[in-house]
C-alpha positions as CSV (number, residue, x, y, z in Angstrom):
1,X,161.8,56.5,64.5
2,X,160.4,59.9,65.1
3,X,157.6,60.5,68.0
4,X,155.7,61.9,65.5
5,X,155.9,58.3,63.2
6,X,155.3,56.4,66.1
7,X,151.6,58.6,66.8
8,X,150.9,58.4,63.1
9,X,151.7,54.5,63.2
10,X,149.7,54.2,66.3
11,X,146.8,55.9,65.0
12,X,147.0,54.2,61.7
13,X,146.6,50.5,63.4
14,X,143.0,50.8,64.7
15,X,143.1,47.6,66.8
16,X,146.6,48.7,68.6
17,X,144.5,52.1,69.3
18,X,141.6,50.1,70.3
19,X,143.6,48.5,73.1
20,X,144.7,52.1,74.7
21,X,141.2,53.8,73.9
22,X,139.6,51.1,75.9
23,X,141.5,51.2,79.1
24,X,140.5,55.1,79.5
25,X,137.8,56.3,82.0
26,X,134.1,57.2,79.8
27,X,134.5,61.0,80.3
28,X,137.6,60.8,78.4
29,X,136.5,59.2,75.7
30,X,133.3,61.1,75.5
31,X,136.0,64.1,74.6
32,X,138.6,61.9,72.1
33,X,135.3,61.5,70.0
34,X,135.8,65.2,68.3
35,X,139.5,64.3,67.7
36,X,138.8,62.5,64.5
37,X,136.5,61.0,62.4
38,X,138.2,57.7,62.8
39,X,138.2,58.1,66.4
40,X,134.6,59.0,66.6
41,X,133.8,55.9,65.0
42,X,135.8,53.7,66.5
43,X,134.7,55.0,70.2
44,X,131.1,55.0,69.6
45,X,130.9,51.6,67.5
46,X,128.9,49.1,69.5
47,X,131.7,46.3,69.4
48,X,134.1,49.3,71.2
49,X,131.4,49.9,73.7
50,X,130.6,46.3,74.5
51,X,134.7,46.0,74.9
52,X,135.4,48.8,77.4
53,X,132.5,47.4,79.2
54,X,133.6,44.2,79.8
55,X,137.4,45.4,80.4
56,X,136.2,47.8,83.1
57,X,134.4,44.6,85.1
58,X,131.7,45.3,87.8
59,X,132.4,49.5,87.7
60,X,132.4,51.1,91.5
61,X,130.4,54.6,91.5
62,X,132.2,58.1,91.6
63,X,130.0,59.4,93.4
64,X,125.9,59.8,94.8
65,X,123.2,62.0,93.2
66,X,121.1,63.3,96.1
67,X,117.7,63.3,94.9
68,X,115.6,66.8,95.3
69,X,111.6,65.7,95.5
70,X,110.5,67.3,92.3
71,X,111.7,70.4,93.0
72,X,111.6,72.7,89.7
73,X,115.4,72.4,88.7
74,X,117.0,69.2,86.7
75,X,119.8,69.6,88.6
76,X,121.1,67.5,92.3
77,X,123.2,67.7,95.2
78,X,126.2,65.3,94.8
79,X,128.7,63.1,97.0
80,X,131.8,62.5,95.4
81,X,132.9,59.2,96.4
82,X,136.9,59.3,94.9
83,X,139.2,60.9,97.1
84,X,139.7,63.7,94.8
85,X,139.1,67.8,95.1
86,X,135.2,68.2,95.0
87,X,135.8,71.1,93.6
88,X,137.5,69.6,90.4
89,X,134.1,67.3,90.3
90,X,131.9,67.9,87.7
91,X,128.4,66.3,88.7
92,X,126.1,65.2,86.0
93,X,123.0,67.4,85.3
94,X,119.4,66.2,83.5
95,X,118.9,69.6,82.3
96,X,119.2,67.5,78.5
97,X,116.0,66.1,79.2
98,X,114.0,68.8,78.5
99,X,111.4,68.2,81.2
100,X,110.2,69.7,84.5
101,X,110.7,68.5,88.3
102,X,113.2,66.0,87.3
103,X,113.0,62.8,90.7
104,X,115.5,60.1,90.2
105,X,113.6,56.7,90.7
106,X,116.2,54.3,90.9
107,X,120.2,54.0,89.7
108,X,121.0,50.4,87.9
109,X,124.8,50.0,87.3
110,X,124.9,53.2,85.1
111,X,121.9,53.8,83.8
112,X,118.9,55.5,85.5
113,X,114.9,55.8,85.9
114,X,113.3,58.9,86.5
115,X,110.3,60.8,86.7
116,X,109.0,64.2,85.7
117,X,106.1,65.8,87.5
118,X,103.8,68.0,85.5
119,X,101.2,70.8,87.4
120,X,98.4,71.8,85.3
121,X,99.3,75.5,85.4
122,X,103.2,74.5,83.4
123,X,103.4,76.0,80.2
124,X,101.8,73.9,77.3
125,X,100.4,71.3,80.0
126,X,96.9,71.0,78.0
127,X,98.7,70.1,74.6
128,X,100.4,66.9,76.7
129,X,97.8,66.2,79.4
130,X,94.3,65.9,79.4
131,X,92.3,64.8,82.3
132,X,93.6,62.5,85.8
133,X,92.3,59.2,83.8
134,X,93.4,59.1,80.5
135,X,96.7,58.2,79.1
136,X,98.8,58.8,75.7
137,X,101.2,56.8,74.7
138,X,103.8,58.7,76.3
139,X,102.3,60.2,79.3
140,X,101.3,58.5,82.5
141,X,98.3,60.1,83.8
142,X,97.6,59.3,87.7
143,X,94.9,60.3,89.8
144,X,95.6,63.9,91.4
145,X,98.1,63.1,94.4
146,X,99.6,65.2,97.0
147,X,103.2,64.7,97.4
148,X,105.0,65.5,100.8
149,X,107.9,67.1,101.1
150,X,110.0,67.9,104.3
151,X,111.4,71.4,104.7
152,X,114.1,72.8,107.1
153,X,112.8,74.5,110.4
154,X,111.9,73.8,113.9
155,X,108.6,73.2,113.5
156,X,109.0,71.1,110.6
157,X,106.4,72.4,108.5
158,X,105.9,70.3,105.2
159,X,105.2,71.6,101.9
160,X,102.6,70.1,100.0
161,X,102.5,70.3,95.9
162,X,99.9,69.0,93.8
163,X,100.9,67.0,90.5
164,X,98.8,65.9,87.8
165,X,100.8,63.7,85.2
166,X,104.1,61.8,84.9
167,X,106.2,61.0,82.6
168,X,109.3,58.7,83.0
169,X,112.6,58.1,81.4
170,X,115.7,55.8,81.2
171,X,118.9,57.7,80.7
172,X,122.8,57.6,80.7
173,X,124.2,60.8,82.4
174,X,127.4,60.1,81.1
175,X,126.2,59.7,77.5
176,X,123.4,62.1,78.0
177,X,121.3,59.8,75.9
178,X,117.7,59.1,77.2
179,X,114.6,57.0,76.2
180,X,110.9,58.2,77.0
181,X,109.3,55.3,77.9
182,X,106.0,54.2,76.3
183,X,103.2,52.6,77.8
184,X,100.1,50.6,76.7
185,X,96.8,51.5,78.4
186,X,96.9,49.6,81.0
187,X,94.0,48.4,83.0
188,X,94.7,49.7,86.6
189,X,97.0,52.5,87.8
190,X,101.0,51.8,87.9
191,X,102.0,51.4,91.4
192,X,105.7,51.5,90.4
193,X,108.5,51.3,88.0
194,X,111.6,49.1,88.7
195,X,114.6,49.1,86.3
196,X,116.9,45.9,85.3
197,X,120.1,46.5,83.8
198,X,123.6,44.1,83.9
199,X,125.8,45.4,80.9
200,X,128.4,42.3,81.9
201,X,125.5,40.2,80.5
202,X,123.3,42.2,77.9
203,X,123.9,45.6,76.8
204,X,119.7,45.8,77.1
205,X,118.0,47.0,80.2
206,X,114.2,45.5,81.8
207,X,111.5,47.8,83.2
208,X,109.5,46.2,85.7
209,X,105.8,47.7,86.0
210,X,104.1,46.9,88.5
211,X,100.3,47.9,89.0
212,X,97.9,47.5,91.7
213,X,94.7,45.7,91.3
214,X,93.5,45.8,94.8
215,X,94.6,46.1,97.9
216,X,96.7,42.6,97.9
217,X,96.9,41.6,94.3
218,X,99.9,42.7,92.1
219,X,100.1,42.7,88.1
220,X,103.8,42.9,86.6
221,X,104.0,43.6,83.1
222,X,108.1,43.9,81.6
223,X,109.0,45.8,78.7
224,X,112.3,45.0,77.2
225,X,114.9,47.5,75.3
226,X,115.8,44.8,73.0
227,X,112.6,44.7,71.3
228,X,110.9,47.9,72.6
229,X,107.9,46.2,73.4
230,X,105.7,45.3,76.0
231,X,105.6,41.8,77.2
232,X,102.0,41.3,76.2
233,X,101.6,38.4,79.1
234,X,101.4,39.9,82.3
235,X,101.7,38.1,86.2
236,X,99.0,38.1,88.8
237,X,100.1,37.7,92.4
238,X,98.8,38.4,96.2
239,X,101.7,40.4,98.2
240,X,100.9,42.3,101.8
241,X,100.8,46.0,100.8
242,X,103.8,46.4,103.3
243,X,106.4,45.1,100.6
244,X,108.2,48.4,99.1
245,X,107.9,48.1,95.4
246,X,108.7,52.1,95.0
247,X,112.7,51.2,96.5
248,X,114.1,48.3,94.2
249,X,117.3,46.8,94.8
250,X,119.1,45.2,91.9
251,X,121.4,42.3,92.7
252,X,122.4,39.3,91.3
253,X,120.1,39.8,88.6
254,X,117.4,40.0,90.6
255,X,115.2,42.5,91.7
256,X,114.8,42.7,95.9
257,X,112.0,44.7,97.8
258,X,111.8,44.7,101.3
259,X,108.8,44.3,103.9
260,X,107.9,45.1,107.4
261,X,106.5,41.7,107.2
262,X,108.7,38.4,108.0
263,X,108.6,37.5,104.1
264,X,108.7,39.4,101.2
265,X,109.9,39.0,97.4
266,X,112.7,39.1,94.4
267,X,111.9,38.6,91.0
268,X,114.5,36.4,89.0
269,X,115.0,38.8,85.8
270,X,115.8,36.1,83.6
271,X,113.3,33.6,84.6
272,X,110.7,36.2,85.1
273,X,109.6,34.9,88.4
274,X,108.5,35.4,91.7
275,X,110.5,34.0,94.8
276,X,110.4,34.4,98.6
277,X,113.2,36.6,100.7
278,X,113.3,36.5,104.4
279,X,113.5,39.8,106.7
280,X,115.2,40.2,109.8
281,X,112.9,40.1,112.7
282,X,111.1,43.7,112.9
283,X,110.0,43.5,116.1
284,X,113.7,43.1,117.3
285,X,115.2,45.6,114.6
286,X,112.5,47.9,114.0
287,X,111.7,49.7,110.6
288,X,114.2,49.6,107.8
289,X,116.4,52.3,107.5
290,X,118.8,51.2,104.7
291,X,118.2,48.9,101.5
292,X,121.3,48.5,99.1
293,X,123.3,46.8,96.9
294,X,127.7,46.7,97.1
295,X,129.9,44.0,95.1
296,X,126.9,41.5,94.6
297,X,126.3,42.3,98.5
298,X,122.7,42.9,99.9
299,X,123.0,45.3,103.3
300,X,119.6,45.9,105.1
301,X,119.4,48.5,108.4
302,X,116.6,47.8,110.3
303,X,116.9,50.4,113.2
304,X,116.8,54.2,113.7
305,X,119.4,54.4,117.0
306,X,122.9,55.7,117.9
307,X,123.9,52.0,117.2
308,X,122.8,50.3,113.8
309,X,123.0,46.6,112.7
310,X,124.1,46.6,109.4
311,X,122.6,42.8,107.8
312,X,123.8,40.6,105.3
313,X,121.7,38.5,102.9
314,X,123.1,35.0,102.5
315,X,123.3,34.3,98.8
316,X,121.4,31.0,99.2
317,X,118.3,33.3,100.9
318,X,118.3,31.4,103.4
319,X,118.6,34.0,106.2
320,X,119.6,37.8,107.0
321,X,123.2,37.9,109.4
322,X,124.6,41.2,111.7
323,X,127.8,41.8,109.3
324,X,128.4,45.3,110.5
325,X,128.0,47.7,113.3
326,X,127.6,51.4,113.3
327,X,127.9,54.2,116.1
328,X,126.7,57.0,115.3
329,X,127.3,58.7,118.9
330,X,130.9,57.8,118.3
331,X,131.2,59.9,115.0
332,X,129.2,62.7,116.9
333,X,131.7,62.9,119.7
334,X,134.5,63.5,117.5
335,X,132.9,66.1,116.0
336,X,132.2,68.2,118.8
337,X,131.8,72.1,117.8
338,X,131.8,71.6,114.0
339,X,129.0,72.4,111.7
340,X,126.4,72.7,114.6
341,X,127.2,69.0,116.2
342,X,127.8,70.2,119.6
343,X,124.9,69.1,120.8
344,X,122.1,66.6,120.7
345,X,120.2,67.9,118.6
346,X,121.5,66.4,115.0
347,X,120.1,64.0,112.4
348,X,122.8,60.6,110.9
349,X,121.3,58.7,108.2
350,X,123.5,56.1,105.8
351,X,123.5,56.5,102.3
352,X,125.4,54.1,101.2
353,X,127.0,50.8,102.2
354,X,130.4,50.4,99.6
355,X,131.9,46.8,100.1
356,X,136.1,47.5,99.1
357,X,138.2,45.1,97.4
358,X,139.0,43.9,100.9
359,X,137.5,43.6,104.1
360,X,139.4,46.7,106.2
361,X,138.5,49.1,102.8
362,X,135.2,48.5,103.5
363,X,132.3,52.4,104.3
364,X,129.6,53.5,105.4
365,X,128.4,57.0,103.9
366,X,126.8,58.8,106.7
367,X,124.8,62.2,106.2
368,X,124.9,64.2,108.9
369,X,122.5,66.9,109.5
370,X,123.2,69.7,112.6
371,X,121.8,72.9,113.9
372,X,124.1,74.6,111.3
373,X,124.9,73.0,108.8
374,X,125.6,69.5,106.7
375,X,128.7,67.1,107.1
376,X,129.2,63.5,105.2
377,X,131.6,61.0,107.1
378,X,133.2,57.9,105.7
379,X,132.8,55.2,108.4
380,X,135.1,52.4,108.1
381,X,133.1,49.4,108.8
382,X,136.2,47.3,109.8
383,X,137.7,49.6,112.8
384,X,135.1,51.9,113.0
385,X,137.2,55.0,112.8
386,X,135.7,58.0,110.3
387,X,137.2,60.9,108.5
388,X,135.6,64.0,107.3
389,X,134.0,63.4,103.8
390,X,135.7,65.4,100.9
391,X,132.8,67.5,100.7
392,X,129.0,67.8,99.4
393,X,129.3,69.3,95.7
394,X,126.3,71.7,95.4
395,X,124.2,72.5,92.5
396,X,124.4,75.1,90.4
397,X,121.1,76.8,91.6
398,X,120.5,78.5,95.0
399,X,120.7,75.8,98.1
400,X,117.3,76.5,99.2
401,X,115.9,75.0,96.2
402,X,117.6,71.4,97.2
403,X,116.2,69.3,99.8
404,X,118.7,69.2,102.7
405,X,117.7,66.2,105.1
406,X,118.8,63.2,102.9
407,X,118.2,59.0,103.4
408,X,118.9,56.1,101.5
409,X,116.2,56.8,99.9
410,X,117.5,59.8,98.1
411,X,120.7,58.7,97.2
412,X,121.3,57.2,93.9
413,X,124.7,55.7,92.7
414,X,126.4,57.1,90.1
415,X,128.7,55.2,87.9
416,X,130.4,56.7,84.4
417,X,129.6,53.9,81.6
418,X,129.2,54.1,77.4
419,X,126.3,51.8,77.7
420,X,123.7,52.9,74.9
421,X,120.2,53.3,75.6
């Protein structure tokens, strides 16, 4: 039989090509789809989707998208996380959303929430946005807010910009599909918007909106992709204002905030409740200086020294537990004279905890910020030794229009996935 029969034969038998279509990486896929016809509907079929899913299993990300503070560009820094060329990575851009000051809110196994932040003086503002307290379906309207953000110099000067209207969006950057998301008037102003996704168990994703009512009481309302609806019953509930509703963690199906209080909360996605989550004590640890998620792992920092804790939830919430340690003196030792770390004078902030298949495979992502420049280190959480990160893969804009000092905070996972929106 002739190579050429065997292809034909292959591509003739679309469940023998179903099995090797759905072993290949998204990206690839994405590009088989203008081989064919038949390809192109067998690859974007939802029973192919939900398939390659569930073969891939629990997805680890390729890489972080460094978040720039509303900055006018759709585009990010990006940490490649494989151990391949950086300059053979091809970062994922927003530019297909169409919208201005593009700020990642939060990255849920794939998919993510963002923001856009409209001035009054953008083109076409008045035929979107009308004054600071009304709302259209689309648009979120909030009171006029001044948002902070840091620039690079000694005197650390901050740059203040004023914003007038949001609007807010769930999309696949692989896929480059999005969804605007649509609100109902709601009573009191949205505090914040926390996203729910777990393609292993639903190809639908939950959008958590939370709104504050004073200055302890808390109403969640959840909106639903399935439906694309509003859950017309809401919840009422007291909460100290310290509990960080604006930096979800999604885990176990659950959604975590931290506190600076002893206590603070998860919300149980599929029973659409409320329940209590310990904290480390603060007065021993300090603020919090890392909030993630690895392998169904929940990692807390609560310290800003050479030397970092890194904690552990127990999955029975019973308690937080020192799993890790980090020194960051150590890392800046060994880099003596490179990139402006031969000195004191540098910033080390983790952005990202990654939990390996075993224990000794185990990394921290540490940024590291110098007189003269940038630097990312993987720290091996098992022996502590570090290597120099493949590299930061810039935008496509000018670097002074990226944020350069970068946190947890501004980190987002991403992981390639056909999920639909």
């Amino acid at each position: 039989m002739s190579v050429s029969s065997s292809a034909t034969d292959v591509a003739n038998n679309e469940d023998l090509l179903s099995q090797i279509l759905v072993r290949l990486p998204p990206k690839s896929l994405l590009c088989f789809k203008s081989v064919s016809k038949q390809w192109l509907s067998l690859i974007s079929s939802p029973q192919f989707i939900v398939t390659h899913i569930l073969c891939r299993g629990s997805a680890s990300p390729s890489g972080l998208l460094l978040n720039n503070d509303y900055l006018h560009t759709p585009e990010f820094h990006y940490v490649p996380l494989t151990h391949s060329n950086p300059s053979q990575t091809s970062p994922p851009y927003l530019s297909y959303l169409g919208a201005p000051r593009i700020k990642i809110l939060q990255s849920c196994n794939g998919l993510l929430l963002c923001s856009s932040a409209y001035q009054k003086n953008d083109p076409n503002y008045e035929l979107k946005y009308f004054d600071d307290f009304t709302q259209t379906e689309d648009d979120v309207l909030l009171p006029d807010i001044w948002h902070v953000i840091p620039t690079i110099s000694s005197s650390c000067i901050q740059t203040r910009i004023h914003y007038s209207g949001f609007r807010f969006y769930v999309c696949n950057p692989t896929t480059k599909q999005f969804n605007t998301l649509s609100f109902p008037f709601f009573q009191y102003h949205i505090l914040a918007l926390n996203l729910a996704f777990d393609p292993l168990h639903s190809p639908y994703y939950k959008i958590l909106c939370i709104l504050k009512k004073n200055l302890d009481t808390f109403i969640i309302h959840l909106y639903n992709s399935e439906t694309k609806t509003w859950n017309p019953s809401s919840v009422s509930f007291n909460a100290p204002w310290e509990i960080s509703f604006r930096e979800p963690v999604f885990c176990r199906r659950a959604i975590h905030w931290y506190s600076d209080r002893q206590t603070s909360l998860y919300y149980d996605v599929d029973k659409e409740c409320l329940n209590p989550m310990p904290m480390p004590p603060s007065s021993t640890y300090g603020t919090v200086n890392y909030f993630g998620e690895s392998g169904g792992h929940l990692h807390l920092i609560m310290s800003y020294v050479l030397e970092l804790d890194v904690f552990e939830l127990q999955k029975d919430y019973s308690a937080w537990s020192v799993r890790y340690h980090i020194n960051f003196e150590a890392i800046r030792v060994s880099l003596y004279g490179m990139c402006g770390f031969s000195s004191n004078e540098f910033i080390a902030s983790v952005l990202r905890i990654t939990r390996g298949e075993k224990e000794e495979e185990s990394e921290a992502v540490v940024f590291m910020f110098g007189v003269e420049g940038i630097m990312v280190v993987s720290y091996n959480l098992s022996d502590g030794t570090h290597r120099r990160h493949t590299g930061l893969v810039p935008s496509r804009g000018d670097v002074h229009d990226f944020k350069l000092l970068h946190s947890y905070r501004d980190a987002f996972p991403f992981i390639e996935t056909l999920s639909p929106i």
